[in-house]
N, C-alpha and C positions, 0 to 999 in steps of 0.2 A: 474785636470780633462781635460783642456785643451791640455795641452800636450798630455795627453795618446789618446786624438783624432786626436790629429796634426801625431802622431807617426801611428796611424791606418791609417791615410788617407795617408801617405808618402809612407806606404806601397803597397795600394793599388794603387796608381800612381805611385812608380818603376814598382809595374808588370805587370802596363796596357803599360809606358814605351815597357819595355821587350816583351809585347806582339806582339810591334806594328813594334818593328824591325825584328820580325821573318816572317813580312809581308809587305814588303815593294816592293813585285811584285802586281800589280793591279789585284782588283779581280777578272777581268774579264778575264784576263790569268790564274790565279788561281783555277778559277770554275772549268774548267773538272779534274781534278788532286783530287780537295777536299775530303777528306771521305764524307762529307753531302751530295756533287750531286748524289758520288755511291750510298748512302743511300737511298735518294730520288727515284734513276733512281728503284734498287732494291724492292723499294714500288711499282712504279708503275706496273712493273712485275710481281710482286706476286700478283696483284691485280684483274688481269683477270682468274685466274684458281679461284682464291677464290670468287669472285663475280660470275664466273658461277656456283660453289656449292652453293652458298649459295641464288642467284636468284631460282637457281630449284628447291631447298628446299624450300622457301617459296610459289612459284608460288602454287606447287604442294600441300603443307599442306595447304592453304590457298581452291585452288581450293577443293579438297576434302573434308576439312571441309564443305564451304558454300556448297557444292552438300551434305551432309547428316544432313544438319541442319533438316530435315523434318522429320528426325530418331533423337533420343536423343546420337547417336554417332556423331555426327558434332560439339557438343561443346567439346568434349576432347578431337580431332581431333585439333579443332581450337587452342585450350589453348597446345597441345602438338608442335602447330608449331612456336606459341609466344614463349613458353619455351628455346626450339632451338634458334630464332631469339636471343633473350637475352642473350643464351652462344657465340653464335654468333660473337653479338655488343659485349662481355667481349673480344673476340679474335681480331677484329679487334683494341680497345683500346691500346690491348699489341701491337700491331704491331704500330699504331701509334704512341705509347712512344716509343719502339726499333728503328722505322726509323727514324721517322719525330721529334722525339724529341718534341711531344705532349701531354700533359700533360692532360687529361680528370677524370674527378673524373668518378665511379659508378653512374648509375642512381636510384633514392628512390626505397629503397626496396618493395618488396609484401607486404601491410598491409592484413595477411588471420587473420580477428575476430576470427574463429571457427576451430579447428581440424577438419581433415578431408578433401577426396576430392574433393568434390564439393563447398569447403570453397575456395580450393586452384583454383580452375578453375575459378572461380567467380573472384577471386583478380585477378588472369591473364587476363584475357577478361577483365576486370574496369580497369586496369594499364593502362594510359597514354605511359609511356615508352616503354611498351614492343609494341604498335603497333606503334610508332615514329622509331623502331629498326626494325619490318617489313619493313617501308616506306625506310628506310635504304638500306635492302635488294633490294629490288625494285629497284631505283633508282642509285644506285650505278652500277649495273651492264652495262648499255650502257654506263656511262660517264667513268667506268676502257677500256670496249674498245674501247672509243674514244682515253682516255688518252695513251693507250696501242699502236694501233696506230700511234700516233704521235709522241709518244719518242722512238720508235723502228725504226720512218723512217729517224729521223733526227737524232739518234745518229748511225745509221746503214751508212748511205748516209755521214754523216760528216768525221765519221775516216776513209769511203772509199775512198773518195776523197783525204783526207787528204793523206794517205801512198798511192797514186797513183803512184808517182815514183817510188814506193819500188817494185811495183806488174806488173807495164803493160807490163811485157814482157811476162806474159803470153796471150796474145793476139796474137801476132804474132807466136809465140811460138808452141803453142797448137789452137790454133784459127782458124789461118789460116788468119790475116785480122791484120789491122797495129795497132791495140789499140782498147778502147773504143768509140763505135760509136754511134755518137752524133747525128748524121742524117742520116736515107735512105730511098733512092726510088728503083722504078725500075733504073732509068738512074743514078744517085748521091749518094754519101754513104761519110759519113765524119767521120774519125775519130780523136781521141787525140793521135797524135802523135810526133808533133815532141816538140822538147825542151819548146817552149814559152807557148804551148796548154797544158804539161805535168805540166806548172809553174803556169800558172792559173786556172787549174782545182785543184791543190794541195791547193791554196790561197781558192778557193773558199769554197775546204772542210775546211780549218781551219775556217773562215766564220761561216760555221753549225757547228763545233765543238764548238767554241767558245759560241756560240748563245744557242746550246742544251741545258745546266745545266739551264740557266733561265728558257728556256721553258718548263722544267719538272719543273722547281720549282713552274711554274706557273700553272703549273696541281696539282698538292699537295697541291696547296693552298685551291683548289675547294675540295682536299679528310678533310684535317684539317675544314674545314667550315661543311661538311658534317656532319664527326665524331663527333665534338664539338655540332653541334646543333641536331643532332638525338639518339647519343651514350650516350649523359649526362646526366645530369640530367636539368630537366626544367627550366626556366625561375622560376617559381612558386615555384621549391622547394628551386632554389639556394637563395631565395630571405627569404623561411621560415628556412635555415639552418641559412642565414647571418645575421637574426634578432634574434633567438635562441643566437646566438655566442654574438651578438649587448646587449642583454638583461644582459646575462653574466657579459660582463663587466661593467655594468650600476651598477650590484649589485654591485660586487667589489670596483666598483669607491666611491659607496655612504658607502661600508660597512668601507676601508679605511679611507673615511673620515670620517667619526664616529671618526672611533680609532683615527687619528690623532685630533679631537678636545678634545674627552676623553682626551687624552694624554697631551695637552696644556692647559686644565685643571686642572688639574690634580698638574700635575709639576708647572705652573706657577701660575693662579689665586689664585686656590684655596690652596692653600700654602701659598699662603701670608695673603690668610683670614685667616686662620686658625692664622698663627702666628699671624696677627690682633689682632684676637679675646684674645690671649691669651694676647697682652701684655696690651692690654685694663682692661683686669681681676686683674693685677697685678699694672697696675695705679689706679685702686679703690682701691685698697687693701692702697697702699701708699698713697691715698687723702690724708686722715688723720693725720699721722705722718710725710711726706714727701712730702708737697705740691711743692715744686721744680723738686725732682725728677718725680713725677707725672705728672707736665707739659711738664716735658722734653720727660718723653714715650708718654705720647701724642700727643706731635710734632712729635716726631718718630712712630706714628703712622697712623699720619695725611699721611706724607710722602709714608709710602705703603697702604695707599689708595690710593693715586695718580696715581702712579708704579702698582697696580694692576688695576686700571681702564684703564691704559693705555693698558696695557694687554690683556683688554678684550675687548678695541677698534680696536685693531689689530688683534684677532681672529673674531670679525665680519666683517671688512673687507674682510678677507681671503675667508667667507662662503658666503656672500652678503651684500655686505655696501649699506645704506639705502640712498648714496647719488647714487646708481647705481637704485635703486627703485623710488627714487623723480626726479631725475633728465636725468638720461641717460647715455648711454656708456661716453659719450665725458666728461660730467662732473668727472664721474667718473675714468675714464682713465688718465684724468690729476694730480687727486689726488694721481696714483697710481706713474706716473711718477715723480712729486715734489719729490716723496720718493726715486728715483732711484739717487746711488752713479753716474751716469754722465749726463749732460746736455742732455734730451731726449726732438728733436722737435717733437710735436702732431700736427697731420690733420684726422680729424675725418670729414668725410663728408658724413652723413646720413640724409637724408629728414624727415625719418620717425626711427620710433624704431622697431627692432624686435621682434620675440617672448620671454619673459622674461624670457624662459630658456636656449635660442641662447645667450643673452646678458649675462647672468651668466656665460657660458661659456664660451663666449669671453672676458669677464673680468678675468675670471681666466687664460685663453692661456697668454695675454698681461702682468698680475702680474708674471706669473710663468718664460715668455722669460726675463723679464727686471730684473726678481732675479738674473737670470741664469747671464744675462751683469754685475753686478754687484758683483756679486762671482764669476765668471771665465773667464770673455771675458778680462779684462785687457784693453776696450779698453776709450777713448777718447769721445766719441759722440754715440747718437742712436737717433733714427726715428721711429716713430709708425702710421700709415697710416692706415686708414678705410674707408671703402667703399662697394656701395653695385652695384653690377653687376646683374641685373633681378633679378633672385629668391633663388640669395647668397650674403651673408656678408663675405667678403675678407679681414680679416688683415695682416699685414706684418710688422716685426719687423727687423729693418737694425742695426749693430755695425758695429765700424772698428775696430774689437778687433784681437785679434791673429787665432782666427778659428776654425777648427779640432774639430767642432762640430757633432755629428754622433748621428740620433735616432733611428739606431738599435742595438747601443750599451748596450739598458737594462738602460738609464739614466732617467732625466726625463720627456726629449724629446719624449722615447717611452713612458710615461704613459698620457704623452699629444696627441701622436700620437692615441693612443686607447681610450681616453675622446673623441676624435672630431668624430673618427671612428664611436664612438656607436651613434651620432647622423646623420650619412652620411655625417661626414663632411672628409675634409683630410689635411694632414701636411707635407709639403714639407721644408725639410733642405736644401740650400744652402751652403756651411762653406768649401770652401778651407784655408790649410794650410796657415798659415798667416795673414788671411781674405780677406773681410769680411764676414762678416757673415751674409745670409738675410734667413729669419724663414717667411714662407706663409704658412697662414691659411685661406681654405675654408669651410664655414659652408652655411646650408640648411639658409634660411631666416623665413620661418614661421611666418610671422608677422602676 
């Protein structure tokens, strides 16, 4: 398993390699040339004819609505200009995944209780969304030509500058007057003409050319803030979709571990009780005639009670060891490390305990990492550190094993990744090729 991570990541570090030589001119020479700046500059562009349809559209359904509110045609008025507003924000979406390469989910659908449409007008005028997508409208439109503006003066003024040698003889030319003039009065008139004036007025457009791609990019930072916070969905929804999903995998998690105790159950315990039980039945049988061999199954049966209590010591472990209940992480954490195949040093430095089911699962993160060292790190030594930062519990598990550990690979790192997930915790892999290897886990505290 290690290799096939060492062999993943090898890959993906020839092609970041590979990447980084096909860019070895600095970006800032780079930027006007780039597809993203045209992309960019193109957003902005399109962004003033669309913001003035789509400002008029609303000013106007908005204004007309609230003038016939005092007639009962002011609320379908009002709700037909949300409607629009809504396909609207879907159009500007596309546009900012086609340019900007921004990613915005839908915002929550219409809940309409009732057929019908006064059912549906009612959910429109109640939607949150759809008047954050008016606010939208609104607002967007003086900041497209602000932004509109400013990257038409400086990419306009930049490449003119720029190709000035290539151009100013139409000045003299067709003009009548020695160049571009920089100054005049009645009595004094200056133009750009001769060599050194023609050389830094060229410098100075490269200057604005060079400089333009940030500063559109820094205008589309203000459209992505917009789009994101008025085109998506809410704070509130993203928060009841992420616990919806959170819940999900909780089931999962617990319904799994069912099966996996079932299953060790099953195969191991109770198996052995069984055969137990039975060779018990067969040492009664031979008390009588065969007190030898009687003894003998009995001693062999002493022995898998042993072997199955061990068994069933190690499956409560796994689910909650009662020295993690009487005692605490730290106690508990070392007993898990005693059992790890390499010398594992522990620093646990907790003041207090957390909530008993944070601590469950950091017992299980810290059993599940030091298996993994164990069965696949190959390595020599590990480190398990605990700590609590304000209002999280921080673990972090160090090997100097071989590496090429990956938890998006579908291992057990991603099912560790989605246990800490569903409580808002999160799980950061470190594991270059070779090692080491350092596994951080943050969890909510909840004490």
């Amino acid at each position: 398993m290690a290799s096939e991570y060492g062999q993943e990541y090898r890959q993906v570090y020839e092609h970041g390699e590979h990447h980084q030589r096909h860019h070895r001119v600095p970006a800032a020479l780079r930027a006007p040339f780039e597809a993203r700046t045209w992309r960019e500059f193109a957003y902005v562009l399109l962004s003033l004819p669309i913001s003035v349809l789509l400002f008029t559209y609303a000013v106007t359904m908005v204004s007309v609505g609230a003038g016939l509110l005092v007639t009962f045609l002011g609320i379908p008025v009002l709700a037909a200009g949300l409607a629009g507003c809504r396909g609207f924000g879907a159009l500007e979406r596309a546009r900012a995944r086609g340019l900007l390469g921004l990613e915005v989910a839908a915002p929550e659908p219409l809940r309409v209780r009732r057929h019908g449409a006064m059912a549906w007008m009612g959910a429109m005028l109640k939607s949150g969304s759809s008047w954050r997508q008016l606010l939208y409208a609104v607002l967007h439109f003086p900041w497209a030509v602000f932004s509109f503006c400013v990257a038409v003066a400086f990419w306009a003024s930049g490449w003119a500058l720029l190709t000035y040698p290539l151009w100013f003889w139409v000045f003299p030319m067709y003009g009548g007057q020695g160049g571009l003039q920089l100054y005049g009065d009645e009595q004094h008139r200056v133009y750009l003409d001769n060599p050194f004036e023609i050389t830094v007025t060229a410098l100075v457009g490269l200057l604005f050319t060079l400089a333009t791609p940030w500063i559109v990019r820094a205008l589309t930072l203000v459209d992505r803030l917009l789009v994101h916070g008025l085109l998506g969905p809410s704070r509130l929804a993203s928060r009841v979709v992420e616990l919806e999903s959170d819940r999900g995998v909780v089931v999962d998690t617990a319904a799994a571990d069912l099966r996996r105790i079932e299953r060790d159950l099953h195969d191991g315990a109770q198996a052995r009780l069984v055969a137990l039980a039975m060779d018990l039945g067969l040492a009664k049988e031979k008390l009588a005639e065969d007190p030898q061999a009687a003894a003998r199954m009995v001693d062999d049966a002493h022995g898998e009670v042993k072997t199955a209590l061990q068994e069933l010591r190690d499956l409560a472990r796994g689910i909650h060891p009662a020295v993690l209940t009487d005692r605490g992480l730290d106690a508990a954490l070392s007993a898990v490390a005693s059992r790890c195949t390499v010398p594992v040093q522990m620093d646990v430095d907790l003041a207090e305990r957390p909530a008993p089911a944070i601590e469950g699962i950091a017992y299980f993160t810290v059993s599940e990492l030091l298996q993994n060292i164990s069965k696949h790190a190959r390595a020599t030594w590990a480190t398990v550190d605990v700590w609590q930062v304000e209002n999280r519990l921080l673990l972090q598990v160090v090997d100097n094993g071989v590496g090429g550990a990956d938890a998006s690979a579908g291992s057990g790192l991603a099912g560790l990744a989605g246990r800490l997930d569903a409580v808002d915790g999160i799980l950061v892999v470190d594991s270059p090729a070779g090692g080491p290897t350092r596994v951080t886990a943050e969890l909510p505290w909840r004490g």
